[in-house]
N, C-alpha and C positions, 0 to 999 in steps of 0.2 A: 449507377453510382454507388460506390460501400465509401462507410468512413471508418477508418480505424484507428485506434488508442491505445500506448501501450502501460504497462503494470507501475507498479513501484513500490519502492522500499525507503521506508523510514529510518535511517540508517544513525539518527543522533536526535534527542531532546523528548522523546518517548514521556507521554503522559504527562510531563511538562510543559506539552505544546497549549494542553488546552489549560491553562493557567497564562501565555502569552507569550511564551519561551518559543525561540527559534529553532526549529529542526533542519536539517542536515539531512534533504529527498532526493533520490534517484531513481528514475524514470527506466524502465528494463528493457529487454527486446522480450516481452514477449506479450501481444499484443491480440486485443479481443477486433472484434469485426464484426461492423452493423452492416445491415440490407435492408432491402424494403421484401415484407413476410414471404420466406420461399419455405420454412421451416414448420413443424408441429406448433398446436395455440398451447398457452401455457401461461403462465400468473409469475410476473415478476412485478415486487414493489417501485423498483425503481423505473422500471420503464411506464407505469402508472405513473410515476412522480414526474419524469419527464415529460408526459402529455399535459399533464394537468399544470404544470408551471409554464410550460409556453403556452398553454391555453389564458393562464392568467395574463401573461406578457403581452401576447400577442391578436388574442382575442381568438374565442374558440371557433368562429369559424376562416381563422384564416390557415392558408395550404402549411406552413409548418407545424399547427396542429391535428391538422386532418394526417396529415404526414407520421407525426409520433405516435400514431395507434395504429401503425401497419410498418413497426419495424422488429427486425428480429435479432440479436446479436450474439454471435458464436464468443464466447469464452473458454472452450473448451483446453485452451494452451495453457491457463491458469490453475490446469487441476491433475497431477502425479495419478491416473487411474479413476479413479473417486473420490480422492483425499484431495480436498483445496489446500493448495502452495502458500494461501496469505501476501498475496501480489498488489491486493488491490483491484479486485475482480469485480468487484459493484460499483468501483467510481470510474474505472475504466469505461464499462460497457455504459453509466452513466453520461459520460462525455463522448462517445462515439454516436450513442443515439443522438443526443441532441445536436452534435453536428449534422447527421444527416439531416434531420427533422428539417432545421434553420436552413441549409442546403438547399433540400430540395421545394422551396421555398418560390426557386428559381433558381430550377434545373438548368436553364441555359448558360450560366454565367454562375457557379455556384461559389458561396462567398466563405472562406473560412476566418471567421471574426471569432479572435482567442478569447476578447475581451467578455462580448455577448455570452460564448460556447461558458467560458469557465461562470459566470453571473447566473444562467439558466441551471447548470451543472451541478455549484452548490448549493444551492436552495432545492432544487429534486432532490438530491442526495441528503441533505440531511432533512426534509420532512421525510422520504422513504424510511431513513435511519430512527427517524421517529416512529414510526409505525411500530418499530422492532419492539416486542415485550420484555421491557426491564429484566431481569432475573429478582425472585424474592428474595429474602434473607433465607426461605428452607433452599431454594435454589441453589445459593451461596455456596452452603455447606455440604450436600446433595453431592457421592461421587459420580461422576460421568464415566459411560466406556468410551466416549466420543464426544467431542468437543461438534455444534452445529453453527456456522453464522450462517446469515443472509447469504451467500455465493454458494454454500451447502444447500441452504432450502430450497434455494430459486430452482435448482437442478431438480432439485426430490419432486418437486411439484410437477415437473415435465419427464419423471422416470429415469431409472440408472440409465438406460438407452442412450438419452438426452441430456446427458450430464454437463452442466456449461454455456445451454440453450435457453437466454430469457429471451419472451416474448411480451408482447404490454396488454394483452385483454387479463382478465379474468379479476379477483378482489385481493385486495391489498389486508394483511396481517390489523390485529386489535391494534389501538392506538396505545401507544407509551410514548416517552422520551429516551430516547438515547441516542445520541450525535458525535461524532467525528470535528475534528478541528478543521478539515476542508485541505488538507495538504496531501492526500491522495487525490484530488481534482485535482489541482494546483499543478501535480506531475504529471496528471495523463493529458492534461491538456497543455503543457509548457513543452515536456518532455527535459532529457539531459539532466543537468546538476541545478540543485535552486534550494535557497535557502526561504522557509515559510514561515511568515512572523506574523502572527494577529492577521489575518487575509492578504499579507503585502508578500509578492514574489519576484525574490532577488536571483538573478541568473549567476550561475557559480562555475569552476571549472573541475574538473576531476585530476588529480594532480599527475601528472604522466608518469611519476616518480613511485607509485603503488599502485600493485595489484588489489585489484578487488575478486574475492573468490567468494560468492555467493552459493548456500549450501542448506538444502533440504533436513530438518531437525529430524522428521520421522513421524513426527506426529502434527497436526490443525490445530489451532489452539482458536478460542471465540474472543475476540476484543471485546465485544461489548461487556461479556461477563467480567473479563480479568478486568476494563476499566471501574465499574461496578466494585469490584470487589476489593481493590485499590482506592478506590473513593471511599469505602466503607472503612478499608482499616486505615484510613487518614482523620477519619474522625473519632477512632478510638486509640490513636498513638498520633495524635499530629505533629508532634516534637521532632520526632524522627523520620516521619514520611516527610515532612516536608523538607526537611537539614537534606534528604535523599533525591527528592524532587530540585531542589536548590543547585546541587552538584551534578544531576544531570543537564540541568537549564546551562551552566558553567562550561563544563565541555562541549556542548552542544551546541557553544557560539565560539568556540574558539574552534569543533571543527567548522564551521562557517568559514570564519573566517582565515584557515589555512587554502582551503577551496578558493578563498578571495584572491592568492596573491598570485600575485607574478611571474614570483621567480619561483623555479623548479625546485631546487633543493629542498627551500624553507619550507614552501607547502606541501613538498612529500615529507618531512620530518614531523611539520607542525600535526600533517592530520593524521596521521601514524601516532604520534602523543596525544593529540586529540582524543580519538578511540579507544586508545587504555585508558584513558581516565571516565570517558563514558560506561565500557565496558565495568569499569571497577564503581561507578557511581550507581547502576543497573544492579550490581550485587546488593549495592548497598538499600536500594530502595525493597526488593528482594528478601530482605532479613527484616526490616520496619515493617513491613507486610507481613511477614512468612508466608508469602506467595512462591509458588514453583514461578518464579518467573523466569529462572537462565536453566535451560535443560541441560541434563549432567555431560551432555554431548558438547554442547557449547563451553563448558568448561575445562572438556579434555582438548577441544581444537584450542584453545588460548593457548593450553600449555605446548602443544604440539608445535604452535607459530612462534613460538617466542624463541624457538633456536634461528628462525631468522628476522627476527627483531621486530616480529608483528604480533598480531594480539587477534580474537574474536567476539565479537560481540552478539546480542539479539538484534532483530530488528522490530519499527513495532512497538505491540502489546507485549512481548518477547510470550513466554510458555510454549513455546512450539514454533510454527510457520517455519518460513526463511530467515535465516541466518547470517553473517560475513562474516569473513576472516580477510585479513590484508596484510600482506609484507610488502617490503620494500622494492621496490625494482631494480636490478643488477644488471649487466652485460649477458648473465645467463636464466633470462626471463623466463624463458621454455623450459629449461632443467628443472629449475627455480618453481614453477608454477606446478610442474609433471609432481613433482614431491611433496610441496605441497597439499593438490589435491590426493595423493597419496595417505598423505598422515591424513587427511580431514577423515579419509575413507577408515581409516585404522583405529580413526576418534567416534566412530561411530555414525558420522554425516554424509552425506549425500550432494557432493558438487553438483551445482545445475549448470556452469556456462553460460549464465547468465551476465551481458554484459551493457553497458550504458545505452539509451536509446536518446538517442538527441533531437528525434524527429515530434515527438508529442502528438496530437490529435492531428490526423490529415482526411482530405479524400482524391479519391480515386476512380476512374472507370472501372463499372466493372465486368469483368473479365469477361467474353462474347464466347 
């Protein structure tokens, strides 16, 4: 039996989330894959955090604990060569183990319980997240030629060979704080469109009326540093981080709630207006910081989309990772879309073809 989980993209309410603001998730096709150990040993935090949370839940000597210290999960579809995508690659492989774990629990009749899966999921994932070393204030300021998070290291620890291969023996990183709002679970284990508010996840639709062209920036960017570093220049400018923060929270429930409706027009206009106003709310947090948060590439596909009456934004921590742009949808969707990712390629970005995954956490036989 494998369980697999797929990526996601933060596509509206960025940084605002973890204040209680709704984001606007989208679940991807591109999807990590647990097994029980056929791979090299290797030290990843979260599949640590995995054993030891079902071990608190469920007591450590029962079969889905014994089970989460003998799983392995390939990531490797998360990662452009060696540069991680920013998919969502540690909450994925987060909730793919702990379904198998819970699975195979009782291999004969194995149970996939969302509710349990995403409970076990977020609490791994953000003590793992916790483990992660703050960045200092020299850090801060400190130029990097490479941005590292956790889906970076996990890899490093197991060899370029091995790039995208956690395993759960070996020792978990110093202790710190720093956490995630829990809306990367939320999609790999929901999957499709969902709006994430303070832990509650509202199922949404993607408006049949826009394209979504998701697109590789060129460069990794580290969430935990850029939130870091954004929490920091919020307490020394909070007038306008937060007027910034305020106006992403805004757009970020109005794209919500274009996803909410019904009717096709409304919700392809609304969230097509939705995302320029995010996108231009994302500037605007951007300059309160003077953070590189929207790369100059993402700047040039905005203007690129805007001859067909779409927009692009970050997704995210923005500074790097994955990207979207979205136009509208015509009769000539394929001309339409060919041109599109034409100009992205002309603006400097990297179309991935990346498109809605509606399936979320599953399992499977596997393969004989």
């Amino acid at each position: 039996m494998i369980a697999s989980a797929p990526g996601k993209l933060i596509l509206t309410g960025e940084y605002a989330v973890l204040d209680g603001a709704p984001a606007l998730v989208v679940a991807v096709d591109r999807r990590v894959t647990a097994r029980r150990r056929t791979g090299p040993y290797g030290s990843s935090p979260f599949l640590v955090a995995v054993a030891e949370e079902i071990a608190r839940a469920y007591g450590k000597d029962s079969l889905a604990a014994a089970a989460a210290l003998d799983i392995v999960v390939d990531s490797s579809t998360f990662f452009l060569g060696n540069t991680k995508l920013g998919l969502g690659s540690s909450a994925a492989v987060t909730v793919a183990a702990t379904a198998l774990a819970l699975a195979s629990a009782n291999p004969a009749v194995p149970v996939l319980d969302r509710d349990a899966i995403q409970a076990i999921a977020m609490a791994a994932h953000g003590n793992a997240q916790g483990s992660r070393t703050r960045p200092s204030s020299a850090d801060l300021t400190r130029p990097r030629a490479r941005s590292m998070s956790y889906s970076d290291l996990s890899a490093h620890v197991l060899a370029a060979q091995t790039a995208g291969v956690h395993t759960a023996t070996g020792d978990a990183p110093p202790s710190a704080k720093v956490r995630g709002s829990g809306a990367d679970i939320a999609a790999a284990v929901h999957g499709g469109v969902i709006m994430f508010e303070t832990g509650n996840v509202t199922r949404l639709a993607w408006p049949e009326r826009v394209i979504l062209l998701p697109f590789f920036t060129g460069a990794a960017a580290d969430t935990a540093e850029l939130v870091a570093r954004v929490m920091a220049a919020r307490e020394a400018n909070r007038a306008a981080v937060e007027a910034a923060l305020a106006a992403i929270a805004k757009a970020s429930r109005a794209a919500c709630q274009a996803c909410a409706s019904k009717t096709p027009e409304i919700a392809g206009n609304a969230l097509l207006a939705a995302l320029a106003l995010a996108a231009n709310a994302t500037d605007q947090l951007a300059a309160a910081t003077a953070l590189p948060l929207v790369p100059p590439c993402v700047t040039e596909a905005r203007k690129a989309l805007a001859r067909f009456g779409g927009t692009a934004k970050t997704t995210g921590a923005g500074g790097g990772d994955v990207a979207i742009g979205v136009i509208p949808a015509t009769p000539k969707v394929v001309e339409d879309r060919n041109l599109a990712e034409r100009l992205l390629i002309e603006a400097g970005c990297q179309p991935l073809g990346l498109t809605v995954d509606t399936t979320g956490v599953d399992l499977q036989p596997a393969a004989q």
